[in-house]
C-alpha positions in Angstrom: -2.5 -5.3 0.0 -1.5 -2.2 -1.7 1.5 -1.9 -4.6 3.8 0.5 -5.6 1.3 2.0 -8.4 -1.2 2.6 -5.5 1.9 4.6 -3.6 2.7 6.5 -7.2 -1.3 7.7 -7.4 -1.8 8.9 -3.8 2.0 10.7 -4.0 1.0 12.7 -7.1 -2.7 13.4 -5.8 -0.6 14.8 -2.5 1.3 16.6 -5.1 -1.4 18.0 -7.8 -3.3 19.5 -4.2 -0.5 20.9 -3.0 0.4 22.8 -6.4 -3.3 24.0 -6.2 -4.8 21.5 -8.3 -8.0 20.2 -6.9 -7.8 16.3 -7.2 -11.6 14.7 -6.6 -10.5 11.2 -6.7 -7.7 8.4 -6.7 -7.7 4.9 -8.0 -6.1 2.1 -7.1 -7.0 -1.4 -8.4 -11.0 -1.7 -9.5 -11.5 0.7 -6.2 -12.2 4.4 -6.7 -11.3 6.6 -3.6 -13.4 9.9 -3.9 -13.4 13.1 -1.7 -15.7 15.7 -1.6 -13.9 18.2 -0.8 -9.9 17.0 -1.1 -8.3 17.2 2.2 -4.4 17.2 2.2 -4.4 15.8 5.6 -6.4 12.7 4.2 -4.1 12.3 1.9 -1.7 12.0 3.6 -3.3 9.4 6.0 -4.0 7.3 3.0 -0.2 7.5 1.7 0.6 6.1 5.3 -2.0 3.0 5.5 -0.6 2.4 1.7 3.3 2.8 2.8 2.3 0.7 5.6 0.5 -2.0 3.8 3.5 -2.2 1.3 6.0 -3.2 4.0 3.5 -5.0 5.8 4.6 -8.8 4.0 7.9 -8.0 4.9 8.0 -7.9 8.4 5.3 -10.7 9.3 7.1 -12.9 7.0 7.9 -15.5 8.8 10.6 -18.6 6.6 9.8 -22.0 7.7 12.0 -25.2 7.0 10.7 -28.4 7.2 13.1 -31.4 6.8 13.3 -35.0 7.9 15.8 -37.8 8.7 16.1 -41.3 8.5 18.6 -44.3 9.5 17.6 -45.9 6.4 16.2 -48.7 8.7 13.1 -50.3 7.7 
């Protein structure tokens, strides 16, 4: 499951690369995601399966209500 700090990393990597900063590496959590040679495209892919794992909870969220009944009837 990914969170909105992973989202804020990977969109400024995107960003640094595209401003002609080479970016090597992004964190997220104890993992280290490193590219040898930085492809935007990559990037880009990763921002997805992030976005994607973020909204993930909310549509297979599924509510259940569990209740029961009785005559008082012993």
């Amino acid at each position: 499951m990914y969170s909105k700090q992973n989202l804020e990393a990977i969109e400024k990597a995107i960003s640094e690369l595209q401003s002609g900063r080479r970016v090597t590496s992004v964190w997220y959590g104890d993992t280290r995601l490193q590219y040898a040679s930085v492809d935007l495209q990559d990037l880009l892919n990763f921002r997805n399966r992030i976005k994607a794992g973020m909204e993930e909870p909310e549509k297979n969220s599924k509510r259940q209500v569990i209740f029961t009944t009785s005559k008082g009837l012993q």
